[in-house]
Steps between C-alpha positions, in 0.01 A plus 500: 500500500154690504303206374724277840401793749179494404479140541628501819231761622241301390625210669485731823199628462302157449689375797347788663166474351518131684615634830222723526233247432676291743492762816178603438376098578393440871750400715466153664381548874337266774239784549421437109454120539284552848169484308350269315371722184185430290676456143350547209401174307748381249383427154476678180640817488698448825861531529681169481640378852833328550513277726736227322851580559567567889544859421501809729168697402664822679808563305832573620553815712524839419844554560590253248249593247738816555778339437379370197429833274823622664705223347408646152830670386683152606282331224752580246793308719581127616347418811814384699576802723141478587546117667785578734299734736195242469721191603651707792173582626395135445759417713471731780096410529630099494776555741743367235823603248418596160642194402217276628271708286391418111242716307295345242207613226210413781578178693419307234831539323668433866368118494561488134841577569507237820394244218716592288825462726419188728363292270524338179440163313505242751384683779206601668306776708261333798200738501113488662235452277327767452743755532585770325635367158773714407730274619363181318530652158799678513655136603361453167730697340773370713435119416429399828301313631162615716415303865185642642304368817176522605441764780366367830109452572539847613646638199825566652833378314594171634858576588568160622457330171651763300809483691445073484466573123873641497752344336881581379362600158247742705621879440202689577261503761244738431252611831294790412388646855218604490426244222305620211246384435366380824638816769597269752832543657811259609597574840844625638576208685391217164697746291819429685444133525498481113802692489699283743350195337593561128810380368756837473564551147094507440392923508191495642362808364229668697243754361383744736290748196203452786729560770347847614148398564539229767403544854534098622768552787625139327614668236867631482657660166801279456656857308757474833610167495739518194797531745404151672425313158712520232272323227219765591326737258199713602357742226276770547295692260382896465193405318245403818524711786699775362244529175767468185399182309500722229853646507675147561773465777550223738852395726636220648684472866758184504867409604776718214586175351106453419397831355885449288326187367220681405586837368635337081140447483363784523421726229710771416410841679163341600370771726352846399586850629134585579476157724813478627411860682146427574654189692715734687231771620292153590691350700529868712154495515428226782185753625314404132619061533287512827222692362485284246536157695213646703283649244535140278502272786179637656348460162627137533301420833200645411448323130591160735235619714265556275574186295490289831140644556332392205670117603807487243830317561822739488854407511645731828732737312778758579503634184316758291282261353277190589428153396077426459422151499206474178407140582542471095782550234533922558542569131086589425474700811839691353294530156223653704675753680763591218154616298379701773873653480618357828809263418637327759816227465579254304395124510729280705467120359627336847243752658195511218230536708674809717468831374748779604437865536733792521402741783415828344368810629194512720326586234594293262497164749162578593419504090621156492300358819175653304606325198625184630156399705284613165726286275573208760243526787634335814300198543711401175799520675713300588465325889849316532704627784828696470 
C-alpha cells in the first residue's frame, strides 16, 4: 500500500512538474505576432524547429493544462465517468444530443473507425488526391478499394467528379475541408451539392481538423447539417487549435444510426482522464481559440507576404500551414533545412515539387524564412501560378 501511495504521488507530482513548465510559456497573443522579430540564425547548436506536422506552437490553455495535473488521483481508474461530461459539453457547443457525438484516440481513430464500418472488400472510398491519407490506408485494412481524383487547377477538390466517380459499391466519401495538404477550402454551397448528388447509402465523411482557422466567408462547417443528411459524418480534432496532439482525442458529429455503426470499432476505453478534462476546460475557453486563430493566422499572412516579396508561388491557405512551390522535387531543400534543424512536412508525390510548412511561432517562422532563402534562394523557385 506504501510502495502504491507513493506511486501515485509521484505520478502527481510529475504531472505537476509539466503543468508548471507549461504556464510559465508565453501565451499566444496578436500583440505577440505584431512584429516581425530578428531571429537568431538556425544552425548548429540551435534548437530544432517543427514545422512538419500542422501543430499549434502555443500549447493548449492554461485552464486545461490545469485540468491536467488535477486529473492525477483518477489515473488509477477507467476513464468512462470522465467521457459523459465531455460528450455533453460536445453536444451543447454543437447544438446536438449526446447521441450524435463519438469520441475517438485523436481523429485519426474516428476515420479509422468510418473505414472500418462502411466499407469492406468490394467497396470503395472516393477521395482527392492529395489529401490527407488516413483514410486511404485504413481502407487498406478494410479491403476496399481506394478512388482518388485529381484536385482542380486550383487545388480545390473537384466535387463534381468525385460525386461522378460514385457508384453503389461507393461507401465513403472522404472531403477533408480545409484539405491537407494544400489549405484550400470547399465552399458551403459545393459542399451541399455533393451531398444531394451522392447516392444515400454512401457516408460522405467530412474532416473539419482545420476547421478553426478559416476566415473565407465560403466556408461553412457542415458540424450542423447532420439533422438534414443522414449519411453525414463530420469529425473534429483537439490536436490543432486547441494544442493536444500530444494527449490524443478527436469526435465525430453524425445521424445516431451513424455513430451506432461506428462505435464496435473503436478501441476499448480509448480516451484518457488527463485529455478527456483538458478537452472540457478547452472548449470553456473560447477567449484562448480566438487568441490563437489570431496570433497563428497573422503569422500566416505575413510569411505569405514575405514569401510573395521575394517572387515565390503559394497555394492561398486557411490553415496553419502553407504550400511553397520549389520549382524542383522539394526533398533536397527538406535535407537542407532538416540540417539546419528546421523540419518542415513531408513530401507529397502528386505534389513533389511543393513544399509545406507548419505555421509556428513568430519566432520560429521567421527562422524558417532565413533558412529557406539561404538553402533555396528565390530565383530557384518555382514561377508556375497557383
Amino acid at each position: 500500500m506504501t510502495e502504491t501511495l507513493l506511486t501515485r504521488r509521484r505520478f502527481a507530482g510529475s504531472l505537476a512538474a509539466v503543468a508548471a513548465s507549461f504556464l510559465a510559456r508565453p501565451a499566444a497573443s496578436a500583440a505577440a505576432s505584431a512584429t516581425t522579430p530578428a531571429p537568431a540564425p538556425a544552425g548548429a547548436g540551435a534548437r530544432d524547429i517543427r514545422l512538419d506536422s500542422n501543430e499549434n506552437p502555443y500549447g493548449p490553455p492554461e485552464s486545461a493544462v490545469r485540468a491536467m495535473a488535477g486529473s492525477a488521483p483518477a489515473a488509477a481508474r477507467y476513464p468512462d465517468p470522465h467521457e459523459t461530461p465531455l460528450i455533453d459539453d460536445l453536444a451543447r457547443h454543437h447544438s446536438v444530443a449526446p447521441e450524435n457525438i463519438l469520441l475517438g484516440c485523436g481523429s485519426g481513430e474516428i476515420l479509422k473507425m468510418a473505414d472500418m464500418a462502411f466499407l469492406g472488400p468490394g467497396r470503395n472510398v472516393v477521395a482527392a488526391e492529395p489529401t490527407f491519407e488516413a483514410v486511404l490506408r485504413f481502407a487498406g485494412l478494410a479491403r476496399a478499394e481506394a478512388m482518388k481524383v485529381p484536385l482542380t487547377a486550383e487545388f480545390r477538390h473537384d466535387l463534381k467528379a468525385m460525386a461522378a466517380a460514385c457508384g453503389k459499391e461507393t461507401g465513403l466519401v472522404y472531403v477533408c475541408n480545409p484539405n491537407n495538404p494544400t489549405g484550400t477550402i470547399v465552399a458551403g454551397s459545393a459542399l451541399a451539392a455533393l451531398l444531394a448528388a451522392v447516392p444515400r447509402q454512401t457516408v460522405v465523411l467530412v474532416d473539419e481538423a482545420y476547421h478553426h482557422f478559416v476566415d473565407d466567408p465560403a466556408y461553412e462547417s457542415a458540424a450542423g447539417w447532420t439533422g438534414r443528411y443522414p449519411n453525414l459524418v463530420v469529425v473534429r480534432t483537439f490536436s490543432k487549435i486547441y494544442g493536444l496532439a500530444g494527449m490524443r482525442l478527436g469526435y465525430a458529429i453524425a445521424a445516431p444510426e451513424r455513430i451506432e455503426a461506428m462505435r464496435p470499432h473503436a478501441v476499448w476505453s480509448n480516451g484518457n482522464v488527463a485529455v478527456l478534462d483538458a478537452a472540457r476546460a478547452c472548449l470553456a475557453d473560447q477567449t484562448q481559440v480566438a487568441r490563437t486563430r489570431r496570433a497563428m493566422n497573422d503569422t500566416r499572412a505575413w510569411l505569405c507576404g514575405e514569401l510573395e516579396k521575394d517572387g515565390r508561388t503559394i497555394i492561398p491557405s486557411q490553415t496553419n500551414f502553407v504550400m511553397i512551390d520549389m520549382g524542383t522535387d522539394v526533398q533536397p531543400v527538406r535535407d537542407a533545412l532538416a540540417a539546419r534543424g528546421i523540419h518542415v512536412g513531408r513530401r507529397f508525390p502528386s505534389m513533389a515539387r511543393w513544399l509545406r510548412v507548419s505555421i509556428g511561432t513568430r519566432d520560429e517562422t521567421a527562422a524558417f524564412l532565413v533558412a529557406l532563402r539561404e538553402v533555396a534562394p528565390a530565383t530557384a523557385a518555382g514561377s508556375r501560378a497557383a
